[in-house]
N, C-alpha and C positions, 0 to 999 in steps of 0.2 A: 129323482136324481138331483142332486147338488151342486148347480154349479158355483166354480170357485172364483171368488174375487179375484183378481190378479194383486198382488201385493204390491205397496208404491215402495219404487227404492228410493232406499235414504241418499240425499246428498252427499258426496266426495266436500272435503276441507276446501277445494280450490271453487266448488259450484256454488257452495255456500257466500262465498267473497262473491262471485262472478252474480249471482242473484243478487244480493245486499247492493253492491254498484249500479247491475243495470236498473235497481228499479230506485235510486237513488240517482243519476245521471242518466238515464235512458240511448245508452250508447254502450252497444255490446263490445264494438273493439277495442277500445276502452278498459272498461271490465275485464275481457280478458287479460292484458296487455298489464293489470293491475294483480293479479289472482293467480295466472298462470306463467310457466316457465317460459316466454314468447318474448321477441324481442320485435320481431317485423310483423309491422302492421297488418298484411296481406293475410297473413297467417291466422293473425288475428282475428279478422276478420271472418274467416272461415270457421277457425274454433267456433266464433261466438254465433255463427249461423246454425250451424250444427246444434249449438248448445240451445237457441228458441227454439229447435224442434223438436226436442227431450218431454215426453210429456211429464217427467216427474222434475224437471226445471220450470217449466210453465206451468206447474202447478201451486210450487214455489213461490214464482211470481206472484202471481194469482192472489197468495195466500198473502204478501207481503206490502201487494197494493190497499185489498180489501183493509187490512190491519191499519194502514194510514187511511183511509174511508176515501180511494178512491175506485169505488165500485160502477156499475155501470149506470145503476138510477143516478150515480152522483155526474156522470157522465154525459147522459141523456139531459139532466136538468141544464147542465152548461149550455151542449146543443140547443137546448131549447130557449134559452135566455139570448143566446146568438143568433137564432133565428128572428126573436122580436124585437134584437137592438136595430135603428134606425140611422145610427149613423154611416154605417159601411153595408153599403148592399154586399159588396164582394163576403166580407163575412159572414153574410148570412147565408148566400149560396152556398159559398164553404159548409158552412155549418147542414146545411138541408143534404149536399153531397157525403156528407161525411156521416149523414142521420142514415141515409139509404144505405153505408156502408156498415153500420153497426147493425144494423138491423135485418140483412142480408136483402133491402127490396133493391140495391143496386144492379145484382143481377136481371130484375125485370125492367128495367130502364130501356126503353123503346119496344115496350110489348105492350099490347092493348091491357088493360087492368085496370080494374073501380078501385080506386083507395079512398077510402073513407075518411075525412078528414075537419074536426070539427071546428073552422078556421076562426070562429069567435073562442075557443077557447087558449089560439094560438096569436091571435092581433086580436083582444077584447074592445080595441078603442075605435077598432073600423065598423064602419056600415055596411053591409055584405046585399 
């Protein structure tokens, strides 16, 4: 037996705008507020809530970041580059909180866990 793909629906004239904005100014209310009939913000707001949970708008997205090459390796490298700059600890924390959120180990944060972590290829300049 065959099961069926689900088909992806095509974008509306106004998702199309609302996509093209958000991932060109990464502010959905905005976006809307640009694309759709909406005058107050609030409203706004909520459309464009609504509208990241569409999975054929997020995939959109998706498609429209990737296309400008910001993918997730390219993503990870940043992280990574942040985590061995020296000037701002704060940033680098950031960056290691933000590694654990992309990478879903945020959720084990205060649970007993071996992570494997090969730190000369992460600070090459330290003595370990």
């Amino acid at each position: 037996m065959k099961v069926k793909e689900k088909k992806q629906r095509r974008l509306s004239y106004k998702e199309k705008g609302f996509v093209h904005d958000f991932v060109k100014t990464k502010n959905g209310t905005r976006s809307v507020l640009n694309n759709y009939d909406v005058k107050k913000e609030n409203t706004a707001a909520v459309i464009a809530s609504e509208n990241l949970r569409k999975p054929h708008i997020i995939s959109a997205i998706d498609a429209q970041l990737e296309k400008i090459g910001f993918t997730s390796d390219f993503v990870l490298a940043i992280h990574k580059r942040n985590m061995q700059q020296k000037r701002d600890l704060r940033t680098s924390q950031v960056a290691v909180k933000d590694y654990y959120a992309i990478t879903g180990m945020e959720k084990n944060i205060g649970t007993q866990q071996n992570i494997n972590i090969n730190v000369l290829s992460v600070f090459p300049d330290k003595s370990v």
